[in-house]
N, C-alpha and C positions, 0 to 999 in steps of 0.2 A: 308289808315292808316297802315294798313298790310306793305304796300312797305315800309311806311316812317321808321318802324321798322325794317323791313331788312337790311334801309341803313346806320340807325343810328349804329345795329351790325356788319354791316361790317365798318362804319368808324372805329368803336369801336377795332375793330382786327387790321385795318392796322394800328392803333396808337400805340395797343402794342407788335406788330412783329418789327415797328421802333426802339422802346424803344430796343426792345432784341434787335437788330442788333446794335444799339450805346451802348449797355451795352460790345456786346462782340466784339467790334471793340477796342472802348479804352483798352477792357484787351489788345488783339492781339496789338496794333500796338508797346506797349514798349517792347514786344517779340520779331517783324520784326526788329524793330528799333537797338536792342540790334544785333540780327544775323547780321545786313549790319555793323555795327562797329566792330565785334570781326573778322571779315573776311579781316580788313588792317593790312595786312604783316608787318606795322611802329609800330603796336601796340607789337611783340611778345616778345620787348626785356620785357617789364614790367610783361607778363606771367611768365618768368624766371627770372626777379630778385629777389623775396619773399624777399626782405629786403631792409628798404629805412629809412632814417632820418627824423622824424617829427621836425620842431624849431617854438617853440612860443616867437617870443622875437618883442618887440617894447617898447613904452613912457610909460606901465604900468611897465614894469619891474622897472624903477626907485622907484617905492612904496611897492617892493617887497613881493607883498599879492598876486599874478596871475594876469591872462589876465584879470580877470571880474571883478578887483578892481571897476572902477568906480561905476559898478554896485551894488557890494558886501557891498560898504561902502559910496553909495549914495552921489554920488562926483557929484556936478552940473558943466554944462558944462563950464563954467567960471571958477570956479575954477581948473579943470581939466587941459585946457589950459595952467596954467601954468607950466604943468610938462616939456613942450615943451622948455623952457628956460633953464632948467637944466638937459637935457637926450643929455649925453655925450658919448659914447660906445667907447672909444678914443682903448683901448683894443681887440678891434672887428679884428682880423685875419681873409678874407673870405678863403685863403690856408689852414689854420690850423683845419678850423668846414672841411672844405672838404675833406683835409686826415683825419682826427679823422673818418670823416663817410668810408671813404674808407678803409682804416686799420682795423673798424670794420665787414668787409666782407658788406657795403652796397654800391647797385646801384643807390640808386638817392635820393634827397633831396626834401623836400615840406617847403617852409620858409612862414612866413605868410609876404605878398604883406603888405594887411591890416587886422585888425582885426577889433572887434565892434564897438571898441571908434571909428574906423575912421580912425587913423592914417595910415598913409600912408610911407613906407620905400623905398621909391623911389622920383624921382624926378617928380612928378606929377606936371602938370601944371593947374590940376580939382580944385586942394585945395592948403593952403599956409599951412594947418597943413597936415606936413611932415618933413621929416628927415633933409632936405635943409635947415629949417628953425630951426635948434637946434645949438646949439655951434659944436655939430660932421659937419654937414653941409656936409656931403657926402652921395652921394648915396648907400645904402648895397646892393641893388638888383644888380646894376652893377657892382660891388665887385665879389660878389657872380655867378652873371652869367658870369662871364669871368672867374672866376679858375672852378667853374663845367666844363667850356666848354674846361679850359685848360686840369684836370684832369679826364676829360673822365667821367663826373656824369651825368646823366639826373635831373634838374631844374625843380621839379613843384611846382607851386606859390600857395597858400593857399590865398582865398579872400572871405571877408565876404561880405554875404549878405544886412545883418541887420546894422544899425546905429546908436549910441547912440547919438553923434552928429549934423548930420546935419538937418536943420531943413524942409526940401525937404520929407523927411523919413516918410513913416506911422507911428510915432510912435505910436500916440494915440490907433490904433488896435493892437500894439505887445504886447508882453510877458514882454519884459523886457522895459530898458531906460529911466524908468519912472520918474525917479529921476534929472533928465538933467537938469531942470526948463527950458524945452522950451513952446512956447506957439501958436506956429502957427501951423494951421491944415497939413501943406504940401504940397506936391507938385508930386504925383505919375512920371508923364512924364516926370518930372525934374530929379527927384533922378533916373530914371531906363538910360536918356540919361548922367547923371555921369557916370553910371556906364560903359557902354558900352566907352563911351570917355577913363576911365583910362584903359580898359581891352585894347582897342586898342595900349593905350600907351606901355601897359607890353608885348603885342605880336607883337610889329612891332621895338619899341629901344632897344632889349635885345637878341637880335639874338634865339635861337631855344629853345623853351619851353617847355616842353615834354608834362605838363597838368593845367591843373584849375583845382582847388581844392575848392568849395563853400561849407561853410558854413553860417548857420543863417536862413535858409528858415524858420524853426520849428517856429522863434519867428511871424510868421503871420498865426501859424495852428491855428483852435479853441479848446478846452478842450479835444473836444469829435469829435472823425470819423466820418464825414458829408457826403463821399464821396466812391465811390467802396471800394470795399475791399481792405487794403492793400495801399492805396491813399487817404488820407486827402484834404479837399477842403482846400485851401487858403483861404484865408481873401483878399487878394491883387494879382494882374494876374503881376507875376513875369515877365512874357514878355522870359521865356525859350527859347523858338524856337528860337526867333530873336537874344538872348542871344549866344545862341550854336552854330547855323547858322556863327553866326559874329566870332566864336572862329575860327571854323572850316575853315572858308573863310580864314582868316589874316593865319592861320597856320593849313594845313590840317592835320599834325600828330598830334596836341596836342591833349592829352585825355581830358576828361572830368568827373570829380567827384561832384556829389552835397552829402553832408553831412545832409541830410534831414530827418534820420531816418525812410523814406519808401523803397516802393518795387523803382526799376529801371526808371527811367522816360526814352522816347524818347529822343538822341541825348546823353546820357550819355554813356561814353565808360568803365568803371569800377564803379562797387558799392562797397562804403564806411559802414565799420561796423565799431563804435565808442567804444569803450571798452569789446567789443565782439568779440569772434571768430565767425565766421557766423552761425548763428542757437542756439547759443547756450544761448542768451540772458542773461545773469547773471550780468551786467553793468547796473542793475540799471534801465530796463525797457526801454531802448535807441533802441533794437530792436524788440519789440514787432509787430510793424507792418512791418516790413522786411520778405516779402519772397526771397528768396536767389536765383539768376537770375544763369541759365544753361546756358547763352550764352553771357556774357561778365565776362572780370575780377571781383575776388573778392582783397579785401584788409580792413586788421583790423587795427585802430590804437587804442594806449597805450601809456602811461605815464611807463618814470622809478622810479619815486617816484606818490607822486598824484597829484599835478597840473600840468596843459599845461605851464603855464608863471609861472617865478622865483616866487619862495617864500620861503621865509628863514626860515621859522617856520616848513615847511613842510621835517622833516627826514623820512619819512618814507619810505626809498628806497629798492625796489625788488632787491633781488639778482641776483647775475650772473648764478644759475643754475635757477630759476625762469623766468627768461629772455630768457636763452635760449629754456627752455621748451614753452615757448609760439611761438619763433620761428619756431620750431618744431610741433607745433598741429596746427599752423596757417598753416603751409606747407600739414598736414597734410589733411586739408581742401581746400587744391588748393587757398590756397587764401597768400597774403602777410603781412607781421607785417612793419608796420610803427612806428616807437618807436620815442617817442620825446623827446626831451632835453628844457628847458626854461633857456636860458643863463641869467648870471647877468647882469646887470643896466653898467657896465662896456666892457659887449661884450664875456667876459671868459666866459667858457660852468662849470659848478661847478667840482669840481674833484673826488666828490662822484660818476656821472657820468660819464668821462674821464676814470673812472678806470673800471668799469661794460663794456662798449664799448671797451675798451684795451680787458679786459677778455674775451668780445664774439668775439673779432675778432681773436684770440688766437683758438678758438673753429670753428670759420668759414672756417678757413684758413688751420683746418687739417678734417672737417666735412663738409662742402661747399656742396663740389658735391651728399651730400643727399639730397642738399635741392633747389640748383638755378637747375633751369629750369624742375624738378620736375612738377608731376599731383598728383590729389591726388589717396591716396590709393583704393582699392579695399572697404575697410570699412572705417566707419567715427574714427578721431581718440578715441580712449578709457581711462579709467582710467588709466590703464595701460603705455599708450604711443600712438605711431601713424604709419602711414604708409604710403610713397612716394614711388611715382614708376618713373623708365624712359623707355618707351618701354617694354619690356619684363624681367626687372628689378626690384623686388623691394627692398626697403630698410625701415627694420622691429625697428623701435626706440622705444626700449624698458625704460621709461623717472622712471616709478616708479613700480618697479619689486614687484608683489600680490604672485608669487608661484617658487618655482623653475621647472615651466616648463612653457609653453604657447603654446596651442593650437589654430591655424589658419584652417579656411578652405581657398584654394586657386583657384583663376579661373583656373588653369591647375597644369600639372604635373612638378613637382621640376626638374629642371635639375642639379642646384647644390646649397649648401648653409654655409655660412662662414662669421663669425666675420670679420667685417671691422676695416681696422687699428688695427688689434690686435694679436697673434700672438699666440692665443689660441685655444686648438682645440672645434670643434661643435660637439653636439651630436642631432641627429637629425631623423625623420621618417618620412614617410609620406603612408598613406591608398593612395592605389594604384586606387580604385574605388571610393570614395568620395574627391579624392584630402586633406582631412585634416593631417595636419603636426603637429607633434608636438616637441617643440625644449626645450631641455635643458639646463637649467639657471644655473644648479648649479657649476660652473665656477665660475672664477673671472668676476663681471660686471662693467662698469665703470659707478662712483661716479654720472655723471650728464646724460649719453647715453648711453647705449647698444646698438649699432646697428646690425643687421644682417641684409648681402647682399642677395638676393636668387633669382637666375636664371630660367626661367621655358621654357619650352619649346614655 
């Protein structure tokens, strides 16, 4: 009896030394996972670009309430359908969105492939609802990936997860779509081999893609954290690996983003912050479960008014010094701003927009070099403003001046330090044994930047 109790507490330990070993393995492997991606030398240009074009445009813009009309205004899927008969974008310049993004000082573009409805801006052969099938009857993607590739832009395509259409789709366990009127249970293996079918199409007919961009995972989380820390169980086995795997295979540079609102998964090359600068959460509770990964890219996106897709109701557009300052504290953060534009129903980008992107490229084009290929600073950025460095370099952006002076302590000793672009003298100190500086404001400062340059040893 004695033995049978001995071996009962040893099964008993080796069950929960497994457990701990499968607890701290899934942590570690999106950690290994993340180092073996950040280590391809194809990934650096995206390090250095911290500026890139978001565009939400497809067959909701015709209703011009945003991307999540169908959903917003419980459009069944039949009647949805018909917007497909009259989404005309005849308007559509793919040259003119891609200088506009270049002239604004950005390096690469994220266009949405498809978004939730489905729809599809390419010439899919998965589904007949697509762009092919509208009076425009042209492909944009192949538009669009032939002047990026002529004007020197990196192309990453934005696709969604989730489905409000097809009836293959979990819908019954998601979030949203509820409103479709569809009535069949699904088809898991079905919708996951769509997917993988059209993702092949976009990375094998469109010559070099820089990344995947997914969204919609969230619509199959449950309420409440079922899962590690920081990792939400699915409702649905998304089939990732074999997903990612199959990106990676068709084109070994293209990165990868999932939009998921968690920590880092395995196979993803840069994590997505959704209205958030990383950490800092204030969008709404989008990053509550984000811890912010040490070893692959970060990147925040934003809206310049408030919806992702057109909507004509929505004035409520961020300034030009607002905008930049997010560029700025996003740099600040080692991570990149993705800014998006939702063009009208006609293919034009609005001109409310056009002119904020004219202004920051105005600002790029003589500030630039504070901010492409930048680390982040020595601290996180502040109230005050933020901190990039290059090497033994930093650059001090002073965004919303509290005093006329500002005190830094610095990893080392100052070798030199001076207003950039500006033609003003610096008055300046630094404690020789604590490395702290302190520099004075009271000078003329500029309206939306202050920067100072400061050399150290």
């Amino acid at each position: 009896m004695q033995n049978k109790k001995q071996i009962y507490i040893f099964a008993e330990i080796i069950y929960i030394m497994k457990k701990i070993l499968f607890s701290a393995l899934c942590c570690l492997l999106p950690l290994l996972s993340e180092s073996v991606q950040a280590q391809n030398p194809n990934h650096q240009w995206f390090e250095e670009a911290r500026f890139g074009l978001f565009v939400h445009f497809g067959v909701s813009s015709v209703l011009c309430d945003g991307e999540w009309v169908m959903h917003t205004q419980r459009i069944p899927a039949n009647d949805y359908r018909k917007l497909q008969t009259v989404f005309n974008p005849d308007k559509f310049d793919a040259a003119e969105w891609v200088r506009t993004a270049k002239d604004a000082g950005m390096k690469y573009i994220t266009f949405t492939s498809r978004h939730h409805d489905s729809f599809s801006n390419w010439d899919t052969r998965q589904s007949d609802w697509n762009i092919m099938h509208t009076p425009y009857g042209k492909d944009i993607i192949r538009q669009l990936a032939d002047e990026c590739h002529r004007q020197d832009v990196k192309l990453v395509l934005y696709y969604s997860l989730l489905d409000w259409m097809r009836n293959d789709y979990s819908f019954t366990t998601g979030r949203t779509g509820q409103y479709a009127g569809r009535t069949e249970q699904g088809d898991w293996n079905s919708y996951i081999a769509f997917m993988k079918a059209q993702l092949t199409e976009l990375l094998t007919n469109y010559g070099e893609i820089a990344g995947i961009w997914f969204d919609g995972e969230w619509d199959q989380l449950p309420e409440e954290n079922s899962g590690p820390v920081g990792h939400e169980m699915s409702k649905v086995d998304w089939h990732f690996g074999e997903i990612y795997d199959l990106i990676h295979r068709l084109q070994p540079n293209c990165m990868i983003a999932n939009n998921h609102h968690l920590s880092a998964l395995p196979g993803e090359d840069y994590q997505a912050f959704e209205k958030d600068l990383p950490g800092e959460n204030t969008g709404g509770g989008f990053s509550s479960n984000q811890s912010i990964s040490k070893h692959i890219p970060l990147e925040t996106c934003e809206t310049i008014n408030t919806a992702w897709g057109y909507s004509f109701r929505d004035n409520s557009f961020k300034s030009t010094k607002q905008l930049i300052h997010l560029l700025v504290r996003a740099a600040g953060y080692g991570a990149n701003l993705l800014l998006n534009v939702g063009p009208q129903p006609t293919g034009k980008i609005q001109e409310e927009c056009l002119t904020r992107l004219y202004e920051i490229g105005q600002w790029t084009s003589a500030y630039g070099q504070t901010i492409y290929g930048t680390t982040a600073g020595f601290i996180r950025p502040q109230s005050w403003g933020a901190v990039t460095q290059k090497g033994k370099t930093y650059y001090i952006h002073i965004l919303d001046k509290e005093s006329d002076n500002l005190t830094l302590t610095f990893p080392a000793k100052i070798k030199s330090a001076r207003r950039f672009n500006a033609d003003v003298p610096l008055v300046w100190k630094q404690n020789k044994k604590t490395n702290e500086a302190t520099f004075s404001l009271d000078t003329s400062t500029d309206e939306i930047d202050t920067i100072i340059v400061v050399e150290i040893f």
